[in-house]
C-alpha positions in Angstrom: 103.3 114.4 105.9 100.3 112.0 106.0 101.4 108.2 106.2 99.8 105.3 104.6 99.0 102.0 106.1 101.7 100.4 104.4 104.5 103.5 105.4 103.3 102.5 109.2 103.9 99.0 109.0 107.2 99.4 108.0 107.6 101.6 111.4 106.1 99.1 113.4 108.8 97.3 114.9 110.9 100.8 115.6 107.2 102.3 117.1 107.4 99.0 119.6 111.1 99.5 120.3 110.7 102.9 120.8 113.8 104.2 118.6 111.6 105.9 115.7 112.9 109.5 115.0 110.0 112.2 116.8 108.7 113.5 113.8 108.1 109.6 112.7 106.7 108.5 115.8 104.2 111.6 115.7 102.7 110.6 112.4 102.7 106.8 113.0 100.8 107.7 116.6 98.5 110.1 114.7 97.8 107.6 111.8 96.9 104.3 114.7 95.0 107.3 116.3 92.3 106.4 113.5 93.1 103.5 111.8 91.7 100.2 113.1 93.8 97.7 111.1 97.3 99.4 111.7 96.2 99.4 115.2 95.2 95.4 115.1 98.5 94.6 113.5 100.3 96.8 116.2 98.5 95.0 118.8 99.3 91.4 116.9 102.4 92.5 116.4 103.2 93.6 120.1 101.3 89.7 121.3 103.9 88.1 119.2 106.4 89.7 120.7 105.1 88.7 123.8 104.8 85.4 123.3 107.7 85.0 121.7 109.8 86.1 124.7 108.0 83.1 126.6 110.1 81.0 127.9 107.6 78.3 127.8 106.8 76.6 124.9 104.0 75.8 122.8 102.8 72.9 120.5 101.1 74.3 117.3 98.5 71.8 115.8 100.0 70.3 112.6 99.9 72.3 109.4 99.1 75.6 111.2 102.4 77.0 109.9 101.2 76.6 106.3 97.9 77.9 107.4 99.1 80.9 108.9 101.3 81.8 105.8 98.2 80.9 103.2 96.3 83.0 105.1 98.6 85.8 105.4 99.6 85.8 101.8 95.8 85.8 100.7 95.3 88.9 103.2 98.3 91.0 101.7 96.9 89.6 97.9 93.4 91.1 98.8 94.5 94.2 100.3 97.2 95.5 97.6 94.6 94.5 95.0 91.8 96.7 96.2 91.0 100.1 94.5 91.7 103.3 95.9 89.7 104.5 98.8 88.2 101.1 99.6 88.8 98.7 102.7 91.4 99.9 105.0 91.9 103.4 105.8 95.5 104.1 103.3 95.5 107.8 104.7 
């Protein structure tokens, strides 16, 4: 079984907690192996986490929250929009 970028991103929050089943976690690991944007977005993922768990806390400028989501929705528009076999690596 081959997984596609958007099969791994649904395991990313098991990979980080460490409960995916083997055969799983063998495919996710061989998929971030060679794919740079799963690999960003499990390093993002895994400094959210961190930061999160801060105890400190942070002031975000104002409007960065609807930043952040305008960004992120234009990102996921652009990438399920693209054609086959272009941008990403989906394999």
């Amino acid at each position: 079984m081959v997984l596609e970028c958007k099969h791994v991103w649904e395991h990313i929050s098991g990979y980080l907690d460490g409960n995916l089943d083997a055969a799983v976690l063998e495919e996710v690991q061989k998929h971030l192996e060679h794919c740079e944007i799963c690999s960003a977005i499990l390093d993002s993922t895994r400094n959210i986490l961190i930061l999160t768990a801060d105890a400190r806390v942070f002031e975000l400028p104002l409007g960065f929250s609807e930043r952040l989501h305008a960004r992120l929705e234009a990102e996921m528009q652009d990438f399920t929009h693209r054609p086959s076999g272009s941008g990403g690596d989906d394999s």
